[in-house]
C-alpha positions as CSV (number, residue, x, y, z in Angstrom):
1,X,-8.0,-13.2,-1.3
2,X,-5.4,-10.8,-2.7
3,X,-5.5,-6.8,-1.2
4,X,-3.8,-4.1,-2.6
5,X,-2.8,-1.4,0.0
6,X,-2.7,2.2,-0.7
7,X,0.3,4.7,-0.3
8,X,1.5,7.9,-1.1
9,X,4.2,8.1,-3.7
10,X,7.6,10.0,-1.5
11,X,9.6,9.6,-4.3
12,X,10.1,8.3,-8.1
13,X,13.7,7.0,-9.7
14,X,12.6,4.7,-13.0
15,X,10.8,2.1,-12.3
16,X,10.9,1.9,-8.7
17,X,9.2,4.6,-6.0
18,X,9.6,5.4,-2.7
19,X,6.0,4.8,-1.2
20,X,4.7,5.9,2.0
21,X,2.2,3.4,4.1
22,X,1.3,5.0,7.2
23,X,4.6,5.9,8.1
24,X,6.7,3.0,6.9
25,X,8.1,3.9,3.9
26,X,9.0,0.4,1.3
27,X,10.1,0.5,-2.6
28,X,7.4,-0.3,-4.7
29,X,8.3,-1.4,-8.8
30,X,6.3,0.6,-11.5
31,X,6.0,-1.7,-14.0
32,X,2.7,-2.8,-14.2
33,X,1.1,0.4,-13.1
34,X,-2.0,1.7,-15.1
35,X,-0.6,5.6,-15.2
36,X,2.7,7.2,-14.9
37,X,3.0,8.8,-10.8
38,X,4.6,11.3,-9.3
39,X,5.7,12.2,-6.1
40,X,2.1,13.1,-4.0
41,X,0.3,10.8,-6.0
42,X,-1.2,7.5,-4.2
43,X,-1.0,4.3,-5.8
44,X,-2.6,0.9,-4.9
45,X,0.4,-1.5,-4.0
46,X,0.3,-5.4,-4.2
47,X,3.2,-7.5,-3.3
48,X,5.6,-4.7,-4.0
49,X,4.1,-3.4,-7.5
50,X,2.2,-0.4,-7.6
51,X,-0.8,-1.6,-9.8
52,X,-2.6,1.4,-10.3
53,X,-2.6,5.3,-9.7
54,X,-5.6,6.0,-7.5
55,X,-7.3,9.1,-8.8
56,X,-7.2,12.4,-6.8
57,X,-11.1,11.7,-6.3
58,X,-10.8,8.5,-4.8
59,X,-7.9,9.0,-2.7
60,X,-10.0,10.0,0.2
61,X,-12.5,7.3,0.4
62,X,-9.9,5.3,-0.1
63,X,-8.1,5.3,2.8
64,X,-11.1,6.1,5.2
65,X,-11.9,2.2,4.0
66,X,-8.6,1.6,5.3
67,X,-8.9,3.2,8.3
68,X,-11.8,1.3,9.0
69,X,-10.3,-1.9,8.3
70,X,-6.9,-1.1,10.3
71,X,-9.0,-0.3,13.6
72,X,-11.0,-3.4,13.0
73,X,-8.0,-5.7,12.3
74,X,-6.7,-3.6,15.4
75,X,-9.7,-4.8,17.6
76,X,-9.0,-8.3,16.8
77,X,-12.9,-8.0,15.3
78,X,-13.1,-11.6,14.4
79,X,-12.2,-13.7,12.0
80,X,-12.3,-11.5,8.7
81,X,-10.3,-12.4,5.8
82,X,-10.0,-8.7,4.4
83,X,-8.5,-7.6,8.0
84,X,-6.5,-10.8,8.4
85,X,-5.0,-9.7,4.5
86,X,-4.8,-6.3,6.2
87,X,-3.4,-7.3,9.2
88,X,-0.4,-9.7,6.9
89,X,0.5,-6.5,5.0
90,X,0.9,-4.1,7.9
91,X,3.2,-6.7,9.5
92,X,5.0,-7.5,6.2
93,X,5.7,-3.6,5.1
94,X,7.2,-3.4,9.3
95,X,9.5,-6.1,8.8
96,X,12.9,-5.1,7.9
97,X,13.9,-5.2,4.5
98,X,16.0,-8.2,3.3
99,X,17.4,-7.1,-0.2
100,X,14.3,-7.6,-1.5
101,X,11.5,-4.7,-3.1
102,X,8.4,-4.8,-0.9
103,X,5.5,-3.2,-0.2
104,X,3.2,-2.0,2.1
């Protein structure tokens, strides 16, 4: 299963944005993106490319799912595949950068 992880957009320069995931801030590409962003908006991240702009109506929502699925990865809830994917991009987006663009 592939999961895109939400994150609000810091800063824009091109093609490539500064992106804020719970504190751990990684450069996410823009060229696939549905949208043109701006800094404040959230976009939906997936192996370093933001793949779309989530709307100002869904942002919310959004990341109350994701708060949800942190704690429950947190908790060690079982074997889940959504917070196993959850769990691999928290720990991915902490690692220290290696010259590569990454994501949250």
């Amino acid at each position: 299963m592939c999961l895109g992880v939400p994150g609000r957009v810091v800063q824009v320069e091109g093609l490539v944005a500064t992106v804020d995931f719970w504190g751990v801030r990684r450069e996410v590409r823009l060229d696939v993106v549905d949208e043109p962003v701006a800094p404040g908006d959230y976009v939906l991240n997936h192996v370093g490319y933001a793949i779309r702009r989530i709307p100002e109506g869904e942002i919310a929502e959004t990341l109350a799912l994701y708060e949800i699925l942190l704690r429950e990865a947190e908790e060690e809830a079982g074997p889940d595949a959504m917070s196993a994917d959850v769990r691999g991009e928290i720990e991915a987006a902490r690692a220290p950068a290696s010259g590569r663009v990454r994501g949250g």
